[in-house]
Every structure is written in structure tokens, then in C-alpha cells.
PDB file of N, CA, C and O in Angstrom:
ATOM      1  N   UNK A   1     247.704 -43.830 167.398  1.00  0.00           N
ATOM      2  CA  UNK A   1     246.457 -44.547 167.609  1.00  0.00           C
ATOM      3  C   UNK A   1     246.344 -45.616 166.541  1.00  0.00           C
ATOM      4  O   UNK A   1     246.493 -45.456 165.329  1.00  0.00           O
ATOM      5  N   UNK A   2     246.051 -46.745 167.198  1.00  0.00           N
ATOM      6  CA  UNK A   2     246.015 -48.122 165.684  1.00  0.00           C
ATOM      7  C   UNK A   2     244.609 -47.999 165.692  1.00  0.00           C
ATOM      8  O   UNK A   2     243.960 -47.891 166.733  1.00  0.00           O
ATOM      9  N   UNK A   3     244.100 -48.013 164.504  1.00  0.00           N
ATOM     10  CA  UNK A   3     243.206 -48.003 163.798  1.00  0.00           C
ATOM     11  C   UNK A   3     242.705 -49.681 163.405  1.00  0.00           C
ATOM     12  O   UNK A   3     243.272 -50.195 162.441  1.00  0.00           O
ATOM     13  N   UNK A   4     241.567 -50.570 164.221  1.00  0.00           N
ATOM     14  CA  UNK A   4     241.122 -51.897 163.505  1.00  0.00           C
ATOM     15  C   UNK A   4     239.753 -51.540 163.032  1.00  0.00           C
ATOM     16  O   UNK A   4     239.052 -50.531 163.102  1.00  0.00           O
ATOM     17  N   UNK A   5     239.638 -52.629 162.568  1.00  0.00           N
ATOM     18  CA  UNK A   5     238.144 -52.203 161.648  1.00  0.00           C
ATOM     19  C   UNK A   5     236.941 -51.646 161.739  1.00  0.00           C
ATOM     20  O   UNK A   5     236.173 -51.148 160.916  1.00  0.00           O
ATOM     21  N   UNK A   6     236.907 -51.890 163.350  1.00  0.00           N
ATOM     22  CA  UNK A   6     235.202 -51.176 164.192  1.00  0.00           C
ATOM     23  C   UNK A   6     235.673 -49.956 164.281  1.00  0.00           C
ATOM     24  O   UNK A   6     234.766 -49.165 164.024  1.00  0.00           O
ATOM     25  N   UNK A   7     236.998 -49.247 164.607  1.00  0.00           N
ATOM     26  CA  UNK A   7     237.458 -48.005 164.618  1.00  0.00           C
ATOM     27  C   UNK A   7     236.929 -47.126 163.486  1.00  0.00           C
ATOM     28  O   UNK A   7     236.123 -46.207 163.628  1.00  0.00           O
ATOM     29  N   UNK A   8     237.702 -47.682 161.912  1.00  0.00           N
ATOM     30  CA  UNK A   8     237.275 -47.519 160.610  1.00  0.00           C
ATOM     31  C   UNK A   8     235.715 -47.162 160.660  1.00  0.00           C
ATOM     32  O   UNK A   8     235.153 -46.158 161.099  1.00  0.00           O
ATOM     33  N   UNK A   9     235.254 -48.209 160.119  1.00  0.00           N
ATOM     34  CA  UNK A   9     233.597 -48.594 160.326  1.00  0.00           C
ATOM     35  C   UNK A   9     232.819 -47.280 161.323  1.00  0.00           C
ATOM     36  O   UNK A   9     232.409 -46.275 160.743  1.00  0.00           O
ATOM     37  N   UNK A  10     232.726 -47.375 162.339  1.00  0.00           N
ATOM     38  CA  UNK A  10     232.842 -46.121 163.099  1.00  0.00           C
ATOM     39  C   UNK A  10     233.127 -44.713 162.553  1.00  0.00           C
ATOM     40  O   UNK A  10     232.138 -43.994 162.694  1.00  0.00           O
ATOM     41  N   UNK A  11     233.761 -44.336 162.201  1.00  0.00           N
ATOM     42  CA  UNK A  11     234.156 -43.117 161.724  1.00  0.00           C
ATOM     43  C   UNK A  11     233.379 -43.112 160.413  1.00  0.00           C
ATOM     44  O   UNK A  11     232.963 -41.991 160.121  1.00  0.00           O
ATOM     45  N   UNK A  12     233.032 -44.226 159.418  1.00  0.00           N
ATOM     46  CA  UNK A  12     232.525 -44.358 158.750  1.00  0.00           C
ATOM     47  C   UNK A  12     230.827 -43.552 158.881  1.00  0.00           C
ATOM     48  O   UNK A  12     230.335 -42.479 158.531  1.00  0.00           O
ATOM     49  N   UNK A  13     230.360 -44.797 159.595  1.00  0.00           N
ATOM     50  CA  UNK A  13     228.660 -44.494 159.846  1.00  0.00           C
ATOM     51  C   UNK A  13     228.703 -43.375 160.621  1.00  0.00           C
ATOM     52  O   UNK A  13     227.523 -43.037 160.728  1.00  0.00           O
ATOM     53  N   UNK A  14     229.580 -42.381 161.399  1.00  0.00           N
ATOM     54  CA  UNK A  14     229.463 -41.196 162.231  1.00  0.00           C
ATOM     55  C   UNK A  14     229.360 -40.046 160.742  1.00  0.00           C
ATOM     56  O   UNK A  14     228.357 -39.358 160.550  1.00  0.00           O
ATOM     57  N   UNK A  15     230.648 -40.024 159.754  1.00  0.00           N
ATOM     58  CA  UNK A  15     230.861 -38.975 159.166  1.00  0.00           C
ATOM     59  C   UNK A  15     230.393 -39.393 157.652  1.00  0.00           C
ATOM     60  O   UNK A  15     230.199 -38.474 156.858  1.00  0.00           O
ATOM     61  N   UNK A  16     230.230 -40.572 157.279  1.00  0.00           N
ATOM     62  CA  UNK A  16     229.354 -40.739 155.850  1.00  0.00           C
ATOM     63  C   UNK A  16     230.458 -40.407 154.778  1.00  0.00           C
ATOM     64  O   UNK A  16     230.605 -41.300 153.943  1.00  0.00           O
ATOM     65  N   UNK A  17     231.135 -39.474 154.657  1.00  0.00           N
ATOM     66  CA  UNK A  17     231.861 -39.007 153.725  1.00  0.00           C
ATOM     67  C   UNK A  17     233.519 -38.462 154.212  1.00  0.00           C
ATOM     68  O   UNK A  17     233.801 -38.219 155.386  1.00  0.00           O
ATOM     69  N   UNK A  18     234.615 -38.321 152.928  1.00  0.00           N
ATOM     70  CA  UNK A  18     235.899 -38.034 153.476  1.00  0.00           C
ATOM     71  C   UNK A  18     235.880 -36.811 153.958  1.00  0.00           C
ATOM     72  O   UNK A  18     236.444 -36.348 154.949  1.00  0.00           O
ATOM     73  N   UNK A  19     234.864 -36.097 152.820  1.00  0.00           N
ATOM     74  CA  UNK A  19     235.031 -34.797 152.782  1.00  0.00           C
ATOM     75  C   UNK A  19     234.347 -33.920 154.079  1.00  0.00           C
ATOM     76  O   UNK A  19     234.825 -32.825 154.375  1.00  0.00           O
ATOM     77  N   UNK A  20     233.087 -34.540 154.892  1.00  0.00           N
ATOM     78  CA  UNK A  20     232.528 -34.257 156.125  1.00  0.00           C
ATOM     79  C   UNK A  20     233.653 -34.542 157.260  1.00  0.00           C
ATOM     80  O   UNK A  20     233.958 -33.764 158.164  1.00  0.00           O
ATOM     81  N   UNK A  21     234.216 -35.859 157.008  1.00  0.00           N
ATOM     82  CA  UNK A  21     235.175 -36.151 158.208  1.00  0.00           C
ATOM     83  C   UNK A  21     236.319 -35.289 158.280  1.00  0.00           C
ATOM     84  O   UNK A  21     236.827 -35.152 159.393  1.00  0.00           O
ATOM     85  N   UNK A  22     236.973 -34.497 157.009  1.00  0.00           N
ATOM     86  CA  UNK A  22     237.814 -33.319 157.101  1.00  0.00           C
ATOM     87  C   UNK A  22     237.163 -32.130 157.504  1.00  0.00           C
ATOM     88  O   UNK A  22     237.964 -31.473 158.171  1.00  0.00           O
ATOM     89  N   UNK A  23     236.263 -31.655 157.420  1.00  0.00           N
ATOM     90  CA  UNK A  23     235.342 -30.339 157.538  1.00  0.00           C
ATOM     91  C   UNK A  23     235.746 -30.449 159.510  1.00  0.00           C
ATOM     92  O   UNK A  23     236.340 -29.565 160.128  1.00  0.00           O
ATOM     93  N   UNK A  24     235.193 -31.825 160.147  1.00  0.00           N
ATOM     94  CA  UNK A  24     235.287 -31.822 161.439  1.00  0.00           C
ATOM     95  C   UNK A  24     236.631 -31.913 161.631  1.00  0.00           C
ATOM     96  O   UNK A  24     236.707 -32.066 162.850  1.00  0.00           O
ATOM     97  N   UNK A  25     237.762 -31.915 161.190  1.00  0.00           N
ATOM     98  CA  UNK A  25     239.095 -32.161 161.696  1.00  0.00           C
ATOM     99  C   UNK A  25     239.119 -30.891 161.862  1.00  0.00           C
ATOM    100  O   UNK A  25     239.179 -30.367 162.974  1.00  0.00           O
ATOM    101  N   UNK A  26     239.057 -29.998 160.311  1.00  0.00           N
ATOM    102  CA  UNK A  26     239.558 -28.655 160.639  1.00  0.00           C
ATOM    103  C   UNK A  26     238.879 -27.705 161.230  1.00  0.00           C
ATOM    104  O   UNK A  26     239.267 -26.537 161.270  1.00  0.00           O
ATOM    105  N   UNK A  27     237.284 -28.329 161.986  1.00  0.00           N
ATOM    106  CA  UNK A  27     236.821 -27.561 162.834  1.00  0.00           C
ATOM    107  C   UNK A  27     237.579 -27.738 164.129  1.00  0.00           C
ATOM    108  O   UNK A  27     238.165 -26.867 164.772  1.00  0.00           O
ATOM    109  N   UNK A  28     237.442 -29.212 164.431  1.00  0.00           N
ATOM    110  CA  UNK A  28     237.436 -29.498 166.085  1.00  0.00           C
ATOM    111  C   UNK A  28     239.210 -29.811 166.024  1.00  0.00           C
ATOM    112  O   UNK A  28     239.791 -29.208 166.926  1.00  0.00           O
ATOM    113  N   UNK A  29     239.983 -30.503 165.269  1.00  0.00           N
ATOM    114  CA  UNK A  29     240.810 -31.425 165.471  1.00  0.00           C
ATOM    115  C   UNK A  29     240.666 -33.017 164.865  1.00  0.00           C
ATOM    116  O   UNK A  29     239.649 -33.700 164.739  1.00  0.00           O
ATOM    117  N   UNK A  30     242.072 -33.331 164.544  1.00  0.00           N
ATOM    118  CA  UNK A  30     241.883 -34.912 164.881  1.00  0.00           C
ATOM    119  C   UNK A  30     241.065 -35.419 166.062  1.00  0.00           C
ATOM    120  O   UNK A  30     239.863 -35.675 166.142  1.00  0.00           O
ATOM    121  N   UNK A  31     241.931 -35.483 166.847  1.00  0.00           N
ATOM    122  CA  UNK A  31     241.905 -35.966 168.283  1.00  0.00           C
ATOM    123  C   UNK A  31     240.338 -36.239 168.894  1.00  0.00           C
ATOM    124  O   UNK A  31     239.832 -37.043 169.677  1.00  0.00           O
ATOM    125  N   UNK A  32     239.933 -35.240 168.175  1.00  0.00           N
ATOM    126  CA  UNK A  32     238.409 -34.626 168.771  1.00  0.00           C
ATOM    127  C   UNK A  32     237.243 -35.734 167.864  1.00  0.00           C
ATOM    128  O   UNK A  32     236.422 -36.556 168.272  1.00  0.00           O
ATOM    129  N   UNK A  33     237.563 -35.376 166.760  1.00  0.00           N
ATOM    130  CA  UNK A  33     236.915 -35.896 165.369  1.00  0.00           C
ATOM    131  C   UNK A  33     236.800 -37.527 166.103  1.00  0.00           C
ATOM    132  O   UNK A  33     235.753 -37.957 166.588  1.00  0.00           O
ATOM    133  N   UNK A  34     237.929 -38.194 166.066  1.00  0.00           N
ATOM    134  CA  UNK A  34     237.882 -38.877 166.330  1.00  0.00           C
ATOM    135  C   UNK A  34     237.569 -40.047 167.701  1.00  0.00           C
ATOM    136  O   UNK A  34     237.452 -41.267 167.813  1.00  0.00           O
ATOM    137  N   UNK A  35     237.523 -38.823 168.618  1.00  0.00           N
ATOM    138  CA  UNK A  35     236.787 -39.400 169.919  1.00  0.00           C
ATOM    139  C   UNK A  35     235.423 -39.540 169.294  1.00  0.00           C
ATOM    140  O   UNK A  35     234.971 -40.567 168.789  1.00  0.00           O
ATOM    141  N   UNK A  36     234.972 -38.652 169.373  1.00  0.00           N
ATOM    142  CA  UNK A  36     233.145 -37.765 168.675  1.00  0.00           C
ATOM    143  C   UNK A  36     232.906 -39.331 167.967  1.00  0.00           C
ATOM    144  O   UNK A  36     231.916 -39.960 168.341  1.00  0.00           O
ATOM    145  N   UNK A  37     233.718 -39.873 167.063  1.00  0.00           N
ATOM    146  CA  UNK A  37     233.389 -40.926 166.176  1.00  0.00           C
ATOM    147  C   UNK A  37     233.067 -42.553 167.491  1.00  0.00           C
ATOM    148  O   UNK A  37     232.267 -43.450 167.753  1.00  0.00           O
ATOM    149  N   UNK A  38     233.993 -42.131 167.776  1.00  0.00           N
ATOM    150  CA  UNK A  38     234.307 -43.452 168.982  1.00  0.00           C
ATOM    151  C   UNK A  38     233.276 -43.999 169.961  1.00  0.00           C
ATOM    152  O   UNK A  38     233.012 -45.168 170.243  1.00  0.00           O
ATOM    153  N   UNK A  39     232.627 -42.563 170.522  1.00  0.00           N
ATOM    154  CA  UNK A  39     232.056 -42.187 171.593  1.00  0.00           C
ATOM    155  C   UNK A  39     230.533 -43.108 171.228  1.00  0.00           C
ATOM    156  O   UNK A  39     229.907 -44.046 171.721  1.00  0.00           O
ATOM    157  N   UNK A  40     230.407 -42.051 169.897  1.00  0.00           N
ATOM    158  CA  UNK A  40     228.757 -42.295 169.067  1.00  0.00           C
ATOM    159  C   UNK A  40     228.987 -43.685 169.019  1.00  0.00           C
ATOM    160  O   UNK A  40     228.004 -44.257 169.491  1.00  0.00           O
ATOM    161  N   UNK A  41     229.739 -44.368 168.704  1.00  0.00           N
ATOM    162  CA  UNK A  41     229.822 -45.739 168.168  1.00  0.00           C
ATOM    163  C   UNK A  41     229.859 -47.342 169.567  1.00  0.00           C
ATOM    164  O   UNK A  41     229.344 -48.406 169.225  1.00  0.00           O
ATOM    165  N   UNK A  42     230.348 -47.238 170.635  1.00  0.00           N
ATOM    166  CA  UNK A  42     230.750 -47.589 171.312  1.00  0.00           C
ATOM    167  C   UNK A  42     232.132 -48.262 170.937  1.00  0.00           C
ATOM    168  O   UNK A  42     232.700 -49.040 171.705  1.00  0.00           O
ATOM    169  N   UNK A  43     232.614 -47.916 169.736  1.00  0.00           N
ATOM    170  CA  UNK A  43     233.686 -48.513 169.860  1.00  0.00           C
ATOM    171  C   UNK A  43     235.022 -49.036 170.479  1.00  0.00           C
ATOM    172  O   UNK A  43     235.810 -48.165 170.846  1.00  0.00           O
ATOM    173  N   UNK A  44     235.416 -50.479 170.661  1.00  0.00           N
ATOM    174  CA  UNK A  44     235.938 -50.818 171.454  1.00  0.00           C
ATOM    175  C   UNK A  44     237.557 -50.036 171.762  1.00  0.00           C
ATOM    176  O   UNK A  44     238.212 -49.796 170.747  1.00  0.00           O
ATOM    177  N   UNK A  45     237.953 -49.791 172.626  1.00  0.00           N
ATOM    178  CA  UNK A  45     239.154 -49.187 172.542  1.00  0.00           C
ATOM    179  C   UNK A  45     240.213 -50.202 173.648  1.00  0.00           C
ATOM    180  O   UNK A  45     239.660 -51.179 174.152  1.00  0.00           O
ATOM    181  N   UNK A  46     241.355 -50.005 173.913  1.00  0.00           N
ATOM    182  CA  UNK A  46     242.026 -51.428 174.323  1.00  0.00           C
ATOM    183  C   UNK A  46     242.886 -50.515 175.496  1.00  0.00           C
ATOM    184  O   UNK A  46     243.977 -50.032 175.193  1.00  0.00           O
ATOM    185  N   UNK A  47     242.391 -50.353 176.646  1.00  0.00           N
ATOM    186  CA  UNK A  47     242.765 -49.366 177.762  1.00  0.00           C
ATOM    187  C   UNK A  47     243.692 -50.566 178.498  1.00  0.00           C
ATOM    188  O   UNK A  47     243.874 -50.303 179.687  1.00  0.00           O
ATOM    189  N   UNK A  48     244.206 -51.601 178.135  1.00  0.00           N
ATOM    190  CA  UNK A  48     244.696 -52.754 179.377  1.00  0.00           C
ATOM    191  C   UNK A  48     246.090 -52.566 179.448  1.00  0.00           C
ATOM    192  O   UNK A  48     246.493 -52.777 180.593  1.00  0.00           O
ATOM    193  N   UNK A  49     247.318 -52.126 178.357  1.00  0.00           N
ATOM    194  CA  UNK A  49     248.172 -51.595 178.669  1.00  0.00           C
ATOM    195  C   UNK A  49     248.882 -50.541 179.692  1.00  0.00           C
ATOM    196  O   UNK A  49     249.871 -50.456 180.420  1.00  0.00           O
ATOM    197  N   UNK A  50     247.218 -49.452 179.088  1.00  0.00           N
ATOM    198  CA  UNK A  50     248.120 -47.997 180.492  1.00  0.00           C
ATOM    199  C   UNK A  50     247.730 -48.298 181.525  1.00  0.00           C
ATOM    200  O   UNK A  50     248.283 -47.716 182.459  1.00  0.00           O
ATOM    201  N   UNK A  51     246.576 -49.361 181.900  1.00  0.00           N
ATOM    202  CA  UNK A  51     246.129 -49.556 183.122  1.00  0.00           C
ATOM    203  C   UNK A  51     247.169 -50.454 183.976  1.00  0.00           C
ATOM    204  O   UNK A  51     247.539 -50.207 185.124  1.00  0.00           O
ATOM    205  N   UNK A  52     247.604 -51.670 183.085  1.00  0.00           N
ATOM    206  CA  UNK A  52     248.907 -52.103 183.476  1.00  0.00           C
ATOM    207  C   UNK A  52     250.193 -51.601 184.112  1.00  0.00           C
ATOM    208  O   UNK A  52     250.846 -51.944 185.097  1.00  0.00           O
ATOM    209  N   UNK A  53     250.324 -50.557 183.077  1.00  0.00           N
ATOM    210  CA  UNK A  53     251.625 -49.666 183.599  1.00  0.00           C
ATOM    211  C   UNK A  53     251.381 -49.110 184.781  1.00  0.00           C
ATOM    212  O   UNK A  53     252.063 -49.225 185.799  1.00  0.00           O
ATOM    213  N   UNK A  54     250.448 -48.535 184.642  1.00  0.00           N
ATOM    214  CA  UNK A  54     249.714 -47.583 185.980  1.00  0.00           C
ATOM    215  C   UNK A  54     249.595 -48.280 187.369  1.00  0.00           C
ATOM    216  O   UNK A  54     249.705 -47.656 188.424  1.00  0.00           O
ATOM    217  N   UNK A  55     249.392 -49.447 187.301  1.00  0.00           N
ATOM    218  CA  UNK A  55     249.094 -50.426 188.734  1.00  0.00           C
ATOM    219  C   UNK A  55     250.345 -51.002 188.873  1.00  0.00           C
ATOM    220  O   UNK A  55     250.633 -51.551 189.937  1.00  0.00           O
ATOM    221  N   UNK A  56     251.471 -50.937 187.552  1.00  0.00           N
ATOM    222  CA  UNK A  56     252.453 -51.437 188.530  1.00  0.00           C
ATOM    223  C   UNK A  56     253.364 -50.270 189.006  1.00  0.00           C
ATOM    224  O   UNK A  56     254.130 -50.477 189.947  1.00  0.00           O
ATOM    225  N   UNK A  57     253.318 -49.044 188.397  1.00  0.00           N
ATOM    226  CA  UNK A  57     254.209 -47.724 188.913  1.00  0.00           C
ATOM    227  C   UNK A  57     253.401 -47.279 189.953  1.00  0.00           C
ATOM    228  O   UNK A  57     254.059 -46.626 190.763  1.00  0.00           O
ATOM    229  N   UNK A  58     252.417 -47.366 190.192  1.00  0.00           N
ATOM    230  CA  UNK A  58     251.378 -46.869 191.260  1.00  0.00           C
ATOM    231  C   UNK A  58     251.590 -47.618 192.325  1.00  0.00           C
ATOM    232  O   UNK A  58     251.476 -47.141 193.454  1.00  0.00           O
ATOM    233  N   UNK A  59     251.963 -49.035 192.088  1.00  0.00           N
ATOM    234  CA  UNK A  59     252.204 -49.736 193.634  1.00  0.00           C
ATOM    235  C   UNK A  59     253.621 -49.567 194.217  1.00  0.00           C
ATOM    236  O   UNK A  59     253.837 -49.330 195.406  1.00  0.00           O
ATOM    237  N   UNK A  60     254.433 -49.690 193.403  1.00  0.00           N
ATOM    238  CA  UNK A  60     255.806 -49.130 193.694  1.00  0.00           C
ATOM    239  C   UNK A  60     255.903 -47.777 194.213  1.00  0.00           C
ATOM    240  O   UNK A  60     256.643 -47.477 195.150  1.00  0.00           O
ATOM    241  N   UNK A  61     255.046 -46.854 193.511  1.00  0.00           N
ATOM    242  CA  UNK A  61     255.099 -45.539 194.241  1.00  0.00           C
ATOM    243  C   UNK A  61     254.484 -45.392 195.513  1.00  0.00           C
ATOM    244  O   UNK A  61     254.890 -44.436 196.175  1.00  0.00           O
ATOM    245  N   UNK A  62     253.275 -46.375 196.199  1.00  0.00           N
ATOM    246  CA  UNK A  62     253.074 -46.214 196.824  1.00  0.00           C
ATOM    247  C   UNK A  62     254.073 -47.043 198.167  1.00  0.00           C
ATOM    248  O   UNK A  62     254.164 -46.640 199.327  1.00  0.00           O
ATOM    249  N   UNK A  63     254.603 -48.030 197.695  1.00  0.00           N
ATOM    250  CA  UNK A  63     255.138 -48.845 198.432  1.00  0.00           C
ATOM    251  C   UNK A  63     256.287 -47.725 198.967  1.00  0.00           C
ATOM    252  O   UNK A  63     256.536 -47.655 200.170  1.00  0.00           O
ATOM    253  N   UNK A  64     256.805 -47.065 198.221  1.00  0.00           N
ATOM    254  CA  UNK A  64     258.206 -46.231 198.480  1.00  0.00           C
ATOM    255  C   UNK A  64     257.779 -45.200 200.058  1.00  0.00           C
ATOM    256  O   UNK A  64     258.384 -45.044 201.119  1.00  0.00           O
ATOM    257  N   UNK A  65     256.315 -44.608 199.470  1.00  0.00           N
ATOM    258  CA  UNK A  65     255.918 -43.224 200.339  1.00  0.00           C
ATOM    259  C   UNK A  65     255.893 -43.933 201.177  1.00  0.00           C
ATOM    260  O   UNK A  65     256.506 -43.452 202.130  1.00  0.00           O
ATOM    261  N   UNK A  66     255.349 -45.250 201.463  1.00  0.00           N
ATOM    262  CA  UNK A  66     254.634 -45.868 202.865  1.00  0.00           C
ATOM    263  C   UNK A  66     255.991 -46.140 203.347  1.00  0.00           C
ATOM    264  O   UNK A  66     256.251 -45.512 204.373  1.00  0.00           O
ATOM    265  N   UNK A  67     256.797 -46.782 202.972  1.00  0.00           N
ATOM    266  CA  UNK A  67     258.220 -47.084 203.756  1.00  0.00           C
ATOM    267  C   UNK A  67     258.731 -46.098 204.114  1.00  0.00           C
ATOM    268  O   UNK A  67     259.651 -46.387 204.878  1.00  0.00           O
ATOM    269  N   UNK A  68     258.578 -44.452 203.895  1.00  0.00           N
ATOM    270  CA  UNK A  68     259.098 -43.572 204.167  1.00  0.00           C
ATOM    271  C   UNK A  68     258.586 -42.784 205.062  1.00  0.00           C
ATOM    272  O   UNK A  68     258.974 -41.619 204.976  1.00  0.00           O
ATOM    273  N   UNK A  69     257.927 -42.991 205.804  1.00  0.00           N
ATOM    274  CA  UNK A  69     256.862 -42.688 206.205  1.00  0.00           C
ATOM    275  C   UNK A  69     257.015 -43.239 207.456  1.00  0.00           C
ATOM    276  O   UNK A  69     257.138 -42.564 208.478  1.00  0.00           O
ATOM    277  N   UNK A  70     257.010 -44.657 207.407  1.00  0.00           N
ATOM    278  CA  UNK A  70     257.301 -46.051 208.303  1.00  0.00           C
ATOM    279  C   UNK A  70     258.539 -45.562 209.257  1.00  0.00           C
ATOM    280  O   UNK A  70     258.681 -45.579 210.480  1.00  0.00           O
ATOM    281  N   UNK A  71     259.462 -45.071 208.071  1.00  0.00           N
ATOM    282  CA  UNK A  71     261.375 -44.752 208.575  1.00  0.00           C
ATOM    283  C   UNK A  71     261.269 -43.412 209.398  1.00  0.00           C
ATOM    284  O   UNK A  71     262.105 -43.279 210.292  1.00  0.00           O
ATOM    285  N   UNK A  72     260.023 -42.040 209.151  1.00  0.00           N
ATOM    286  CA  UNK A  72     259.989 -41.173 209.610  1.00  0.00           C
ATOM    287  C   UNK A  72     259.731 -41.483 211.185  1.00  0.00           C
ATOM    288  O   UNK A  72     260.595 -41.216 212.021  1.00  0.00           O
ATOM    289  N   UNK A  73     258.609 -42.007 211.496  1.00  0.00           N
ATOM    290  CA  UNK A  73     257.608 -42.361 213.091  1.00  0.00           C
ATOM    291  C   UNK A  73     258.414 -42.612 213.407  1.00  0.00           C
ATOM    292  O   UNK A  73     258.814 -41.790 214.231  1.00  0.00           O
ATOM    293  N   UNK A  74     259.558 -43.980 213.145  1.00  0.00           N
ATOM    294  CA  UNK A  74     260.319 -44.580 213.862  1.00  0.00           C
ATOM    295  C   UNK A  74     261.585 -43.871 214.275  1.00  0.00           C
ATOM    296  O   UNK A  74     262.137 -43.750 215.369  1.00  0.00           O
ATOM    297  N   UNK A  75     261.850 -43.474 213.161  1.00  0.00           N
ATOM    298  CA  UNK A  75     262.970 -42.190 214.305  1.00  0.00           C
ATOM    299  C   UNK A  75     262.564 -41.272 214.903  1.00  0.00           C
ATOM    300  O   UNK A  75     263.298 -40.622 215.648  1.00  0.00           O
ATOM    301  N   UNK A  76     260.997 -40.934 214.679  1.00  0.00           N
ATOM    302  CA  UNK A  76     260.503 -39.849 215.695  1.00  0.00           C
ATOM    303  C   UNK A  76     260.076 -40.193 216.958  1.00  0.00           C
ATOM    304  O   UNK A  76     259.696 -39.395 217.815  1.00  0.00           O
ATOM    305  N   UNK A  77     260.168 -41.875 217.107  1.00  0.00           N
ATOM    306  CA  UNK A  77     259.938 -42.426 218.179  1.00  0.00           C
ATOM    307  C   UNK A  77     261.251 -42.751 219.084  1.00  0.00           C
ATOM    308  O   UNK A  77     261.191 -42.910 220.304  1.00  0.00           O
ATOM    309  N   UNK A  78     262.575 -42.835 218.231  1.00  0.00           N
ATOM    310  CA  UNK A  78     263.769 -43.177 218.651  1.00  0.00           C
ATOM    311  C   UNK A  78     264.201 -41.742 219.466  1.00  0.00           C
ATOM    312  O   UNK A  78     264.616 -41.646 220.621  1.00  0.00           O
ATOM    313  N   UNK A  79     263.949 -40.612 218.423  1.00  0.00           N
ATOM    314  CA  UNK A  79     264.279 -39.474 218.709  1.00  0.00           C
ATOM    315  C   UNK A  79     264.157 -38.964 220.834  1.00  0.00           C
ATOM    316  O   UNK A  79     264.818 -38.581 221.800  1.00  0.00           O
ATOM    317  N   UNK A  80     262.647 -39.410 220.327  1.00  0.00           N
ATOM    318  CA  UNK A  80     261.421 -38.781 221.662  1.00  0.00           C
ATOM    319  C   UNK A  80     261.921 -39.700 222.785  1.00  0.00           C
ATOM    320  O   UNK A  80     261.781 -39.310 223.944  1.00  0.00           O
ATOM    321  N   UNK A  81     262.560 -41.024 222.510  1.00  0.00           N
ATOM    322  CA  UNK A  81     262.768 -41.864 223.949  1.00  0.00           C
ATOM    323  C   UNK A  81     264.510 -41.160 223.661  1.00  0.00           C
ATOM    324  O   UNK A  81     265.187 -41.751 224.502  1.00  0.00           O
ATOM    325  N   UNK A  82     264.803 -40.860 223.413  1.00  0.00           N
ATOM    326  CA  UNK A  82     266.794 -40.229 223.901  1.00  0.00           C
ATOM    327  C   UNK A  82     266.321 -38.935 224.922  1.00  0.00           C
ATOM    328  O   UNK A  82     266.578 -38.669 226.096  1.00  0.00           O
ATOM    329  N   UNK A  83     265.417 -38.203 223.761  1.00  0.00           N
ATOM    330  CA  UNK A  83     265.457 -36.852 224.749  1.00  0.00           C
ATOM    331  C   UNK A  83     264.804 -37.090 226.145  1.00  0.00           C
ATOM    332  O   UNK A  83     265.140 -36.346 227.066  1.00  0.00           O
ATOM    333  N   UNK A  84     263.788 -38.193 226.386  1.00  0.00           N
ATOM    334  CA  UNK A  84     263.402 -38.610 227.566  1.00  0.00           C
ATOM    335  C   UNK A  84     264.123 -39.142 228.709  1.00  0.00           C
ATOM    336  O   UNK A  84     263.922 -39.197 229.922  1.00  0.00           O
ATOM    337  N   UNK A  85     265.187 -39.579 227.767  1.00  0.00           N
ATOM    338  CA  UNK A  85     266.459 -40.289 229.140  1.00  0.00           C
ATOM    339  C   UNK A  85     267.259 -39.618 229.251  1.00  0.00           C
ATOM    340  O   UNK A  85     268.045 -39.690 230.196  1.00  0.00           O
ATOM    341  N   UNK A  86     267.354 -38.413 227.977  1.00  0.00           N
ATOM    342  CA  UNK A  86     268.612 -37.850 228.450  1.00  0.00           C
ATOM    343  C   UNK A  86     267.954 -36.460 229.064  1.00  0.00           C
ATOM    344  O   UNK A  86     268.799 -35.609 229.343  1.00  0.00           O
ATOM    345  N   UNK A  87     266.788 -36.155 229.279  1.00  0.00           N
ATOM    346  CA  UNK A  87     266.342 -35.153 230.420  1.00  0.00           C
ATOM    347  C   UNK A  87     265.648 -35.465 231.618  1.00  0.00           C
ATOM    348  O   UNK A  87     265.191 -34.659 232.429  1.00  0.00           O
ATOM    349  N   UNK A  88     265.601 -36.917 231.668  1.00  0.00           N
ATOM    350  CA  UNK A  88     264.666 -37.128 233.030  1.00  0.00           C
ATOM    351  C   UNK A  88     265.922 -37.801 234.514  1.00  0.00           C
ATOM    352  O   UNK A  88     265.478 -38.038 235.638  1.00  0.00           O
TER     353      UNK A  88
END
């Protein structure tokens, strides 16, 4: 997690002291401590990377299922007209 100054600052005015902001680590966690700080604060956090990644593996993944999908009907349609000619 990078740490800029409203982050700092934040954790600051939430816990006042080092020694309060450790008391909550070794209650709750880092992880925790430091949401709790985030949350109270509105501090800005920078979500545009995983959202990035996410919309472009997400369209590819979807693009794959839908083509597969596409390839299934169509041989289930190829399938259904053989057995039709070859039993009627």
C-alpha cells in the first residue's frame, strides 16, 4: 500500500498518537487499522488500476464464453439438420 500525505494525515487525526495507532494494530490488524483510518477520513484511495485490469480481463473473458457458446448452437444446429436428413 503507498502511503501519500492525506493517507498519513488521516491516520494521524483518526489515532492522535504512535502508541494508540499500535494498540489498534495489535487489536484489529494492520489492514484493519488502516481501513478504520481511511474510511473516517474520506481519504482518497486510487482504485483506476484494478478497475483497468478488471475491464480488460473481464471483456476477454467474456468475449471467449460468448464465442463458445456461439460454436456450441451452431453445431447443435448442424447436428439436428444431419439427423433430420439422415432419418426422414
Amino acid at each position: 500500500m503507498e502511503f501519500n500525505q492525506q493517507n498519513v494525515q488521516a491516520v494521524k487525526e483518526k489515532y492522535g498518537t504512535a502508541s494508540n495507532f499500535l494498540a489498534n494494530v495489535k487489536k484489529y490488524g494492520l489492514a484493519a487499522t488502516l481501513s478504520a483510518a481511511a474510511v473516517s477520513s474520506n481519504a482518497a484511495i486510487d482504485v483506476s488500476a484494478p478497475i483497468a485490469a478488471l475491464t480488460t480481463d473481464g471483456t476477454t473473458a467474456i468475449t471467449a464464453v460468448g464465442t463458445a457458446l456461439l460454436a456450441l448452437a451452431g453445431i447443435a444446429v448442424v447436428f439436428k439438420w444431419v439427423k433430420a436428413a439422415f432419418f426422414s
